[in-house]
FIRO-93421 format. One record per residue (C-alpha): residue in three letters; x, y, z; residue number from 1. Coordinates in steps of 0.25 Angstrom, whole numbers, plus 2048, in hexadecimal, padded with zeros to 3 digits. Layout:
BEGIN
res;X;Y;Z;n
ALA;X;Y;Z;NUM
...
***
This chain:
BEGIN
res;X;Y;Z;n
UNK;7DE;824;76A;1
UNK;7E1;819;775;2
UNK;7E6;80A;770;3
UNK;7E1;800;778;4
UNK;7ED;7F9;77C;5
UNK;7FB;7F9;776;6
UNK;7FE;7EC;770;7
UNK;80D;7E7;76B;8
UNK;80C;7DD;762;9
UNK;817;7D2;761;10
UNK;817;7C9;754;11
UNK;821;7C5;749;12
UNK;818;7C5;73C;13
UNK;813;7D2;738;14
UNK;806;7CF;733;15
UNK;801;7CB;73F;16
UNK;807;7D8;747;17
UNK;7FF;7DF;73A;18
UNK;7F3;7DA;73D;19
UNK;7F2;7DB;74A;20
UNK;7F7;7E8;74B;21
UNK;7EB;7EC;743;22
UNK;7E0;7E5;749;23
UNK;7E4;7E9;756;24
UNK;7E8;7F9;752;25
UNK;7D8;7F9;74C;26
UNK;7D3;7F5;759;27
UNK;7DB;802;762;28
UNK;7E8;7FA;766;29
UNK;7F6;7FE;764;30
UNK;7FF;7F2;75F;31
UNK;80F;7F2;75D;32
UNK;813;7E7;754;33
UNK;821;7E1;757;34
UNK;827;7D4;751;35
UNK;82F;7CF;75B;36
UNK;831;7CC;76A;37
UNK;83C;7D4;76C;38
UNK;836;7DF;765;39
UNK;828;7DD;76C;40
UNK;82F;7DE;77A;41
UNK;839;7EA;778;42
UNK;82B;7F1;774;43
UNK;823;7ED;77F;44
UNK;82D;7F1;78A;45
UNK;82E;7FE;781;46
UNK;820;803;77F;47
UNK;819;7F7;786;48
UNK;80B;7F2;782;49
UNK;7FE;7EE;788;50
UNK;7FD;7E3;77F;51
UNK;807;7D8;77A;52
UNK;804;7CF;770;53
UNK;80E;7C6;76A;54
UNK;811;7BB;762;55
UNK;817;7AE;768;56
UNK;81F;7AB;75D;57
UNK;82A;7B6;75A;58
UNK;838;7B7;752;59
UNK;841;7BA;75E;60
UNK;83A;7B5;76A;61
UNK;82E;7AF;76F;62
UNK;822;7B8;773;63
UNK;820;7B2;77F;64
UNK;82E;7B9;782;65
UNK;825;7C7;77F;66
UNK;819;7C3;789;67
UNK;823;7BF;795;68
UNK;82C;7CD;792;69
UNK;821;7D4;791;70
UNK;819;7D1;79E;71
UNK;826;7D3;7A6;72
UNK;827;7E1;79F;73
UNK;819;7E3;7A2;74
UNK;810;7D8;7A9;75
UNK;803;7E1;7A5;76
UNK;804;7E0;796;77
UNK;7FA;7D5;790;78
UNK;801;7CA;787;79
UNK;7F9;7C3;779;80
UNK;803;7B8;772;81
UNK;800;7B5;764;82
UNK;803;7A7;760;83
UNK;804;79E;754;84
UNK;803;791;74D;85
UNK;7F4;78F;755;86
UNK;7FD;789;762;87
UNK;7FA;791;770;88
UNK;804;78B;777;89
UNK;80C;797;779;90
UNK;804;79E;77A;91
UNK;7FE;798;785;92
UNK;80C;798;78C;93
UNK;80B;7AA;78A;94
UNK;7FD;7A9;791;95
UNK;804;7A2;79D;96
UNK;811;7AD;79B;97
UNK;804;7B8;79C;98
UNK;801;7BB;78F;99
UNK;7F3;7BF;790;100
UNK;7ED;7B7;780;101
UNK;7F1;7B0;774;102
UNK;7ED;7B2;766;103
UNK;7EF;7A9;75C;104
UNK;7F5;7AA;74E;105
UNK;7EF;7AF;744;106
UNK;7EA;7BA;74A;107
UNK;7DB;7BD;74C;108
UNK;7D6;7CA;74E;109
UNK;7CB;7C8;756;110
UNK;7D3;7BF;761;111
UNK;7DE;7CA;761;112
UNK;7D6;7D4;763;113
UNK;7CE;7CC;76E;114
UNK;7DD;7C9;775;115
UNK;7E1;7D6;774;116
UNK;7D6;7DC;77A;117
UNK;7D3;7D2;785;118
UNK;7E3;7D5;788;119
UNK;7E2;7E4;789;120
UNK;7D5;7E4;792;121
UNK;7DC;7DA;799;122
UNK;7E7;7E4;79D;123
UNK;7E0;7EF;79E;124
UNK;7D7;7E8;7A9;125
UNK;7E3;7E4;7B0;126
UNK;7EA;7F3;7AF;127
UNK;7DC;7F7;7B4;128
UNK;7DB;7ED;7C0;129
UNK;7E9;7F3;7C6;130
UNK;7E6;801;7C3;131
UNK;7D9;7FD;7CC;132
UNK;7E2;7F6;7D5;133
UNK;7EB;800;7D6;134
UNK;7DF;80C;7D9;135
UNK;7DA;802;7E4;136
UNK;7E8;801;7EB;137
UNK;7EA;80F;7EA;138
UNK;7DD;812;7F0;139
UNK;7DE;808;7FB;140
UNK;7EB;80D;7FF;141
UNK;7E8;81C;7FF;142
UNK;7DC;818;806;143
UNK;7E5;810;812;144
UNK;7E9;81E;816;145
UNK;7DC;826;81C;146
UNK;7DC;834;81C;147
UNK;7D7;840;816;148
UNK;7DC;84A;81E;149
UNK;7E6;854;817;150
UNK;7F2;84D;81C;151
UNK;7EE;83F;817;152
UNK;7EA;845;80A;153
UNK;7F7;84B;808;154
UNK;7FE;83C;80E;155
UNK;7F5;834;802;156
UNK;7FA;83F;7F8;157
UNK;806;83E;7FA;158
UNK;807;82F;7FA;159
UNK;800;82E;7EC;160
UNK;80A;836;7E6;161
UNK;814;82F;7EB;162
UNK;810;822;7EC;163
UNK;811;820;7DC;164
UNK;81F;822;7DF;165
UNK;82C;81A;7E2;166
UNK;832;825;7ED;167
UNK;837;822;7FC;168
UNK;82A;825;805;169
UNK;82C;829;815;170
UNK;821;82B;81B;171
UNK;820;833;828;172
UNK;814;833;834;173
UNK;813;82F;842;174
UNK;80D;820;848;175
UNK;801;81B;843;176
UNK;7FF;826;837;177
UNK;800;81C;82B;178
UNK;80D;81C;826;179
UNK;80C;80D;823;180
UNK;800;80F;81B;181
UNK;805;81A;813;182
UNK;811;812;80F;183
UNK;808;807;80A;184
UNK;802;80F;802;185
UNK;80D;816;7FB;186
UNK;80F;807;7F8;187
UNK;802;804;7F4;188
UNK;801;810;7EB;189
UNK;80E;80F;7E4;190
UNK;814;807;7D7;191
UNK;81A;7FC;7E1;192
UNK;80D;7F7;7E8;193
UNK;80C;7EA;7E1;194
UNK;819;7E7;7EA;195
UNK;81B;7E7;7F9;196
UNK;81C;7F0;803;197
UNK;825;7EB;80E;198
UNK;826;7F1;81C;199
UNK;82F;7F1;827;200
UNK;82D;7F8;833;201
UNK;83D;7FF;839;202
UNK;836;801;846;203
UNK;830;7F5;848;204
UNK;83B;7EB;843;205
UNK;849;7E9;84D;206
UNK;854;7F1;848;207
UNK;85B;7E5;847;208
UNK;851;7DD;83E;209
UNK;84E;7EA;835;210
UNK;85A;7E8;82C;211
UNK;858;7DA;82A;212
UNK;847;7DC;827;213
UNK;84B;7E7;81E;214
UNK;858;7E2;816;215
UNK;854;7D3;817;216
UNK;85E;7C9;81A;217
UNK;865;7BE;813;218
UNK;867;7AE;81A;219
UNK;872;7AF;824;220
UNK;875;7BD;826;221
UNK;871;7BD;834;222
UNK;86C;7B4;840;223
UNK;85F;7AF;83E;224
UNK;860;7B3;82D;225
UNK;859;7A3;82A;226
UNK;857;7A9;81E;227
UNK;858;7B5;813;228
UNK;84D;7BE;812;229
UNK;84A;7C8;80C;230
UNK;847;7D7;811;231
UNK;83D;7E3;812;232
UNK;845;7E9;807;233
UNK;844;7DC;7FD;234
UNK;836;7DA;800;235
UNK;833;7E7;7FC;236
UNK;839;7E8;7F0;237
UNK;831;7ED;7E5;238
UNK;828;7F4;7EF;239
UNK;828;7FC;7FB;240
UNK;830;7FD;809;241
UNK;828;802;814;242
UNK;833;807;81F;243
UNK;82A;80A;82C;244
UNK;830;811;837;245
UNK;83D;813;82E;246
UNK;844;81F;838;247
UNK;844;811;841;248
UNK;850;80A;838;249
UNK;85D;80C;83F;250
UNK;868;815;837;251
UNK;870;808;832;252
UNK;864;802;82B;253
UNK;861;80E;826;254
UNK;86D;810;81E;255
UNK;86B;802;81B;256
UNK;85C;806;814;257
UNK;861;812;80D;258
UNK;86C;80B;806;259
UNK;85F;801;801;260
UNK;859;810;7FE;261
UNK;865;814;7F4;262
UNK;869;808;7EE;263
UNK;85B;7FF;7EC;264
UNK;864;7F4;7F2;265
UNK;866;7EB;7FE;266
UNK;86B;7DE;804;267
UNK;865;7D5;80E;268
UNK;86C;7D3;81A;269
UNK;878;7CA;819;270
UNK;877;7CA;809;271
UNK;880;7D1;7FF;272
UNK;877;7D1;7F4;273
UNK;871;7DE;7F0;274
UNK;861;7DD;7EF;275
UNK;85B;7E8;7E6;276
UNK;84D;7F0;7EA;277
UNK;843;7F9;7E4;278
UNK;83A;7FC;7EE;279
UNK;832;809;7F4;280
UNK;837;80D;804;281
UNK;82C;813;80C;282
UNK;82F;816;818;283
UNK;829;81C;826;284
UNK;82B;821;833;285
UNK;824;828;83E;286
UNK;833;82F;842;287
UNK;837;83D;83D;288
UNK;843;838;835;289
UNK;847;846;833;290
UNK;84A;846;842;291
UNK;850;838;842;292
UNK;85A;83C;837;293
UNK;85D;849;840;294
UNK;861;83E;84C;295
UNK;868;835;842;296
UNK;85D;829;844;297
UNK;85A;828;835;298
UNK;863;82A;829;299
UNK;85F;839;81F;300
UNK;864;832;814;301
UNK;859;827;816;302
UNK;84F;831;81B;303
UNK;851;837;80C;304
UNK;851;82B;806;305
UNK;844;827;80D;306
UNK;83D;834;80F;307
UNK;83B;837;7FD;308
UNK;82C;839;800;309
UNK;829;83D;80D;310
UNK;819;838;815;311
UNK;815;83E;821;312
UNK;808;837;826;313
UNK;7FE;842;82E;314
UNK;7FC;83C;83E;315
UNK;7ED;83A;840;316
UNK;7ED;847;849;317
UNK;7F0;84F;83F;318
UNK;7E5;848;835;319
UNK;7D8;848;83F;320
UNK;7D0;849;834;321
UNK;7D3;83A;82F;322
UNK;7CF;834;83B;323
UNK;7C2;830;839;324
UNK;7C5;82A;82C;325
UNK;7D1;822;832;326
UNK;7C7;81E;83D;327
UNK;7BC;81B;833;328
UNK;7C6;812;82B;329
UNK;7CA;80B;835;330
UNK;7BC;808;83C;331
UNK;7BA;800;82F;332
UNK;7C6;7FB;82F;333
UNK;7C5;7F4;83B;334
UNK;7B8;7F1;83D;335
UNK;7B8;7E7;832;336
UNK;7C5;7E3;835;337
UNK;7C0;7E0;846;338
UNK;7B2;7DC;83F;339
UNK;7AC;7E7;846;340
UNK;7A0;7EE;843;341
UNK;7A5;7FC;848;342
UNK;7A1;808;83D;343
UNK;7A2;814;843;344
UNK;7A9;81D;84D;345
UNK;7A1;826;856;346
UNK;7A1;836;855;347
UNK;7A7;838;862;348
UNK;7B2;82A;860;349
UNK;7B6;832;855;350
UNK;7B8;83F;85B;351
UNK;7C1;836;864;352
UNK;7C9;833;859;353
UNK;7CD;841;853;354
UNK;7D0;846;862;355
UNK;7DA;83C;862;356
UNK;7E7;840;85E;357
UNK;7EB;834;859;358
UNK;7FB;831;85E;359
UNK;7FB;825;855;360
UNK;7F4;82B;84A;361
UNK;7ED;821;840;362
UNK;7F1;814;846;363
UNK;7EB;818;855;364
UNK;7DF;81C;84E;365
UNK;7DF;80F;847;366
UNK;7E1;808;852;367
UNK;7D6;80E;85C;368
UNK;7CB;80B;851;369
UNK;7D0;7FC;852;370
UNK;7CF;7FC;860;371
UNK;7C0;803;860;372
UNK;7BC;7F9;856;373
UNK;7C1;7EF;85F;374
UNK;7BB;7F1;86A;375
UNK;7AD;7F8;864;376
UNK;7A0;7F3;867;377
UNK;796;7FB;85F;378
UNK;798;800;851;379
UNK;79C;80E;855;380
UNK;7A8;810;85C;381
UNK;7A6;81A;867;382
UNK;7B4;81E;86C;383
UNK;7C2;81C;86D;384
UNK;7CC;817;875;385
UNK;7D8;81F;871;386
UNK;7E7;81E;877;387
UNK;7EB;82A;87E;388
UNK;7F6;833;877;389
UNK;803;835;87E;390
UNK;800;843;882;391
UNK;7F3;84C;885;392
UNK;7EC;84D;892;393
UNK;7E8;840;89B;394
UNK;7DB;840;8A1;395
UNK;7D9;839;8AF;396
UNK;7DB;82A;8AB;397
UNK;7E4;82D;8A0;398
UNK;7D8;830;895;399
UNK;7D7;83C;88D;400
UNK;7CE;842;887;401
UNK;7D0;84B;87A;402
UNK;7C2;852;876;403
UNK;7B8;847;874;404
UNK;7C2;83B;873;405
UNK;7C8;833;880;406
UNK;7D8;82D;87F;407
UNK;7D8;822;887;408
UNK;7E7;81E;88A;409
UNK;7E9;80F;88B;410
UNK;7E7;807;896;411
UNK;7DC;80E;89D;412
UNK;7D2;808;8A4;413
UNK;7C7;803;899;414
UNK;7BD;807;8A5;415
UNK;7C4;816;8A4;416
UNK;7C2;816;895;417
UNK;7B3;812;897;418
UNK;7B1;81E;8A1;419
UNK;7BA;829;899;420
UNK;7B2;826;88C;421
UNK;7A5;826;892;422
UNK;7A8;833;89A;423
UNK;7AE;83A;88D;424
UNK;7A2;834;883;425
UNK;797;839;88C;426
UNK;79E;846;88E;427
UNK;7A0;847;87E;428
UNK;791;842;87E;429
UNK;78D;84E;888;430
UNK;78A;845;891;431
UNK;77F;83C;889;432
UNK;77C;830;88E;433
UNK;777;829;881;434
UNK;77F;82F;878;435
UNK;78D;82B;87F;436
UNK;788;81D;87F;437
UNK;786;81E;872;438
UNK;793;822;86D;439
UNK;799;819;878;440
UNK;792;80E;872;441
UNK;78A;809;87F;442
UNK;77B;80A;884;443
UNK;779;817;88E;444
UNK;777;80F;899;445
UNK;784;807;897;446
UNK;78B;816;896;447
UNK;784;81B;8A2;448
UNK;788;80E;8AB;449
UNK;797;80F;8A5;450
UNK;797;820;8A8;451
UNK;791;81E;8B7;452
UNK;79A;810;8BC;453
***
């Protein structure tokens, strides 16, 4: 059978452990009896406890010595203090330490069976509260990642099995197909999330300046250094390093990062001081590093060290299935973000979108919803206007066409858009009036008068 809670009992007189042992044993606990501090704390970082209760008056040390070891051990575990003599004074002191009650000498049964009980329902509603916590984080963040396409469900697989974990993470996919929200999750999901995820773009910070961003800098070590501070490696310590665009970092850096890899140390530029890390490296890139190794752009022994669980992140082409739940996301997204009253995308707008083929994947899609919203002035969004690709076959004024969408390349005449979209809506519409001006979002007449000018 269960106990209730595992209670370590810390007092000098052996009546006292007796008796309570016995009244709390009858009601389902599990109590250990020690009779000194030194004792109390070598079993509770042994064998821990739920429950602590200690006397404030021991033969080696003071109890408040077991209520200030025993929350740096383990900050969850509830503390009662017993006192004596009918003074509370220290006892008040051990409430301000953390201890969660007192109880006063001599014993009564019913006030220590009311502290006790209070104090284990206690931690079990805090224990509760962070496994909820937890559950709403994990669901939130596998959520962030849309999909149910195969490839997706095999991405969110694998992250959950290694989320948990403490292992080097690359993760592989062209522009614009999540590989940022993938590493925040991975974050999100593992033991480190109550700490920060730090990131650093390789592309998008000067050669240069990369070192000093990464490594952080000490006052004086080169012109303009006012003052020390500290790097992206410091400020991630104890939590995660996300590494974007990492084939970007030139080979001396590199070496530099690896050495940080092996050894879980570091200095800051113009120090000597050794800083030790603990800290999880996710990393990114869009580049086939494989190939960069083969032209000597980027180090094998990094790649290795990087590359212990390897991600590679679908393009939206190869996932048309998840476009309308991508679109459907975003529409609410930033509807309420524009305070917008757009709810839905029409049939034929949609049919636009999964023609598409998307050559900035998740991020364009993203992107052209914004800019519909934007601009939209009914509920329904009627069609889009898309980028062009960089290859395929250019219709007179640039526009293609690709089934029952229209790619529109940028900086065409907005008078040109309006007649290409009317001309390729009626002709989906079999040339229906009424019905084109309906998914257009305009009267007939309007249509007509736009169709003829």
């Amino acid at each position: 059978m269960a106990h209730k809670a595992d209670i370590l009992l810390v007092d000098d007189e052996e009546a006292l452990c007796t008796a309570a042992e016995k009244i709390l044993a009858k009601e389902g606990y599990r109590v250990t009896c020690v009779h000194t501090a030194g004792d109390g704390l070598a079993r509770f970082e042994r064998d821990s406890a739920d429950l602590i209760i200690t006397d404030l008056a021991l033969p080696d040390q003071a109890g408040l010595e077991v209520l200030r070891r025993a929350k740096e051990l383990r900050p969850a575990v509830e503390v009662i203090v017993i006192t004596g003599h009918g003074t509370v004074e220290k006892a008040v002191e051990a409430m301000r330490l953390g201890a969660y009650d007192f109880i006063e000498k001599p014993l009564d049964r019913s006030a220590l069976l009311k502290a006790v009980a209070k104090a284990v329902e206690k931690q079990r509603l805090t224990a509760e509260n962070l496994r909820l916590r937890d559950a709403l984080q994990q669901v939130r963040g596998e959520e962030s990642l849309i999909g149910n396409s195969d490839p997706m469900i095999a991405v969110k697989k694998l992250i959950r099995q290694i989320a948990p974990t403490d292992v080097s993470v690359l993760i592989q996919g062209e522009s614009g197909t999540g590989k940022e929200v993938v590493a925040d999750i991975i974050h999100a999901l593992s033991p480190r999330r109550g700490n920060a995820i730090v990131k650093i773009s390789c592309a998008a910070i000067p050669e240069t300046l990369l070192e000093s961003e990464l490594f952080g800098y000490e006052r004086g070590a080169f012109t303009g250094a006012a003052n020390t501070k500290a790097g992206k490696l410091e400020l991630a310590d104890g939590g995660s390093l996300f590494l974007d665009e990492i084939a970007e970092m030139s080979p001396q850096l590199q070496a530099k990062l690896l050495r940080v890899l092996q050894d879980g140390r570091f200095q800051r530029l113009g120090s000597t001081r050794d800083i030790q890390i603990d800290l999880r490296i996710i990393s990114a890139s869009h580049v086939d590093i494989p190939q960069a190794i083969a032209d000597k752009k980027f180090r094998e022994d990094l790649y290795y060290r990087l590359n212990v669980v390897h991600v590679t992140l679908p393009p939206l082409r190869e996932r048309p299935e998840d476009i309308p739940l991508l679109a459907s996301h975003f529409l609410q997204k930033y509807s309420v973000r524009m305070h917008k009253t757009v709810r839905a995308i029409a049939p034929a707008a949609l049919d636009q979108l999964l023609a598409h083929p998307w050559p900035g994947n998740v991020r364009e899609l993203e992107n052209a919803i914004q800019r519909a919203i934007a601009v939209a002035t009914d509920e329904t969004i009627a069609a889009f206007i898309l980028c062009a690709p960089a290859t395929g076959a250019i219709s007179a004024g640039g526009i293609q066409s690709y089934g029952s969408s229209v790619t529109i390349p940028v900086g065409t005449p907005l008078e040109k858009v309006e007649e290409r979209l009317i001309a390729e809506t009626l002709a989906q519409c079999g040339g229906d009036k009424d019905k084109a001006a309906k998914m257009l979002g305009v009267s007939a007449r309007t249509l007509y008068r736009r169709a003829v000018k």
